[in-house]
C-alpha positions in Angstrom: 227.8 22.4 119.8 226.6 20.0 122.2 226.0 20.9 126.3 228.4 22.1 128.3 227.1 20.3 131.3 228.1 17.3 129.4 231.2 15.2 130.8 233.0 12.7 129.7 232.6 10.1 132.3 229.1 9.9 130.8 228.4 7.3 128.3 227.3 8.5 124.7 224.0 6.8 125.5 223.2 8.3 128.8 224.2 12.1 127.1 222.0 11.1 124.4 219.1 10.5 126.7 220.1 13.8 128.4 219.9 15.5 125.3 216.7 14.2 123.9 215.2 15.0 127.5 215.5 18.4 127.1 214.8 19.1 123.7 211.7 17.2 123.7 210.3 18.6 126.5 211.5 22.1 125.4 210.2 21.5 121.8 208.3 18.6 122.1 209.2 15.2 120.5 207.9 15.2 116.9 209.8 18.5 116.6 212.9 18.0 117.2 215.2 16.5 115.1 217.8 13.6 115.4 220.1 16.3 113.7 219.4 18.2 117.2 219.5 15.7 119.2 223.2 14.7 118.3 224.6 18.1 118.2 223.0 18.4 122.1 224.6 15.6 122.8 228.1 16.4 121.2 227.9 12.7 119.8 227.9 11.7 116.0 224.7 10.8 114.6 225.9 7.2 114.1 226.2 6.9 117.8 222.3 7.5 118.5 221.5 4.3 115.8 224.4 2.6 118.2 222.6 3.1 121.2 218.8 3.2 120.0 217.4 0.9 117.1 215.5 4.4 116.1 213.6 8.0 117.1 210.7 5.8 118.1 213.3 3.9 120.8 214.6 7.1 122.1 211.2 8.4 122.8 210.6 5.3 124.4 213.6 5.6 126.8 213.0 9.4 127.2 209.4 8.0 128.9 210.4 5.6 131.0 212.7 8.3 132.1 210.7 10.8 133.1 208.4 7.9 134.8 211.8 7.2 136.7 212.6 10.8 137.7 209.7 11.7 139.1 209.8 8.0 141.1 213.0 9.0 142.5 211.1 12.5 143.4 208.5 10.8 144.9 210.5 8.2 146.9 213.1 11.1 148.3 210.1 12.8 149.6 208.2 9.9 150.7 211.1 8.6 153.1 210.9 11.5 155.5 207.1 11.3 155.8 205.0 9.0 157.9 201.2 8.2 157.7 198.5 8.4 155.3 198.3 12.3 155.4 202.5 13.0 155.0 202.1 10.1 152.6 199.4 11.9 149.9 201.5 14.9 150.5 204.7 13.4 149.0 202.8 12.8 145.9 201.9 16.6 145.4 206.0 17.3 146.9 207.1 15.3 144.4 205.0 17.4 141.3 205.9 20.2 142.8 209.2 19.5 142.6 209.0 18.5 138.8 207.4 22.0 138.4 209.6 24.0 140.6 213.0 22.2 138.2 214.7 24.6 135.7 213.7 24.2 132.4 214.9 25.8 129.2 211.7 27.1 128.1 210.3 27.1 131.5 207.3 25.0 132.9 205.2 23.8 130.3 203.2 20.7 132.6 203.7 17.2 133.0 206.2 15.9 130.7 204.7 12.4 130.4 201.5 14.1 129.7 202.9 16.3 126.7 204.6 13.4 125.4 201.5 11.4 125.2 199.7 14.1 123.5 202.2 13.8 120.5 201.5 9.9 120.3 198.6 7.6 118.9 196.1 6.2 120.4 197.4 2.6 121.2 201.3 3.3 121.3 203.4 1.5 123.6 204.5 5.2 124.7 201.2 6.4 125.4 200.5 3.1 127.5 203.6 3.4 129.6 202.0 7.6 130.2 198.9 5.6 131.3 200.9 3.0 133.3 202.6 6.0 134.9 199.9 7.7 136.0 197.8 4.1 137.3 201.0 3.8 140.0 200.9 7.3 140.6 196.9 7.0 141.6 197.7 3.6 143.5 200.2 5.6 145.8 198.0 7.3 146.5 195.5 4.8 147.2 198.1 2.4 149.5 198.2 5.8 151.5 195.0 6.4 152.2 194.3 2.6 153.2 196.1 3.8 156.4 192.9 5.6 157.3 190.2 4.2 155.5 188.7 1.0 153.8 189.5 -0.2 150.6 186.9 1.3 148.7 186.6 4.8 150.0 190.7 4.8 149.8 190.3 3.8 146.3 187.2 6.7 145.6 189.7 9.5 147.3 192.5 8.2 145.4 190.6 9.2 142.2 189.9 12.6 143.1 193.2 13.2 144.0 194.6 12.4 141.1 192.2 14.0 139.6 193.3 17.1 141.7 196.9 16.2 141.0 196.5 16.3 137.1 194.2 19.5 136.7 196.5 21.3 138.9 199.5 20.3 136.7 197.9 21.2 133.5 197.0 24.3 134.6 200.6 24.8 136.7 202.1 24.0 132.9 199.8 26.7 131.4 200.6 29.2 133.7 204.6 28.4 134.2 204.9 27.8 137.6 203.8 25.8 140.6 201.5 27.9 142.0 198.5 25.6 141.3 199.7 22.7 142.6 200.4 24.5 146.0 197.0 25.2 146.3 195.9 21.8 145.0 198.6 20.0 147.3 196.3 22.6 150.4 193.0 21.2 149.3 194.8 17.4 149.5 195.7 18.4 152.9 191.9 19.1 154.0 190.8 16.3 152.3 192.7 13.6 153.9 192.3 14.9 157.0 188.8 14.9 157.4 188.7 11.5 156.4 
């Protein structure tokens, strides 16, 4: 019961969130269980309505989360890279990254993504996926105004993401991160001919 990589020094909350992170991306969100999430968590069920008002609050957290993980992927590759081209590159380093990461069923895509998928139209949780991925595209954008006006910056910015997302949903289809090294290539040609 529960995961062994759990300590104590960690706060019922943050083992909660730990817990919930894996099992929904693993099973997805509307699948798995509070009953799950608990015994993942080794905590009593009355210490997930302690820490979050619901499932609905978790899911919430779990987003912003992931937004915040691959942030921090991001920014550790983005601080040993310098100009527009290294710049773009961190971007695909960074979901490369989140791709090449152990997970318990393997790689099944962008996490935000698959999260969204499982929401309404018009949920706060599918606006902060959105919100995610409008920063991600507007990295990319601040990069590219090293070499270019405002308005092609912003044009290139698109396809890349573009680039960036079909090469994750396919990476997620096929288990690996093979896509997103060719896609992270093609980034490579683009920029530089700019």
């Amino acid at each position: 019961m529960g995961n062994m990589a759990s300590t104590k020094t960690e706060s019922a909350r943050e083992r909660l969130l730990a817990a919930a992170s894996r099992l929904f991306y693993a099973r997805g969100m509307v699948g798995t269980g509070i009953d799950a999430i608990t015994a993942e968590a080794g905590v009593a069920k009355m210490s997930l309505y302690n820490n979050f008002s619901s499932k609905d609050e978790l899911m919430s957290a779990y987003i912003e989360a992931r937004h915040q993980e691959w942030i921090d992927l991001y920014a550790a590759r983005a601080a040993n890279s310098a100009g527009a081209v290294a710049g773009v590159l961190a971007v695909f380093d960074a979901y490369i990254d989140h791709a090449s990461a152990a997970y318990e069923h393997g790689f099944r895509g962008c996490g935000l993504l698959n999260a969204a998928a499982e929401l309404p139209v018009g949920s706060p949780g599918r606006a902060a996926v959105r919100r995610h991925k409008e920063q991600v595209e507007s990295i990319l954008t601040e990069h590219l105004r090293d070499v270019v006006d405002a308005a092609l910056a912003e044009q290139t910015a698109e396809h890349l993401a573009f680039l960036l997302e079909g090469s994750m949903s396919r990476a997620g289809l096929e288990g690996g991160p093979g896509r997103l090294h060719r896609a992270r290539d093609i980034a490579k040609n683009m920029v530089t001919a700019l």
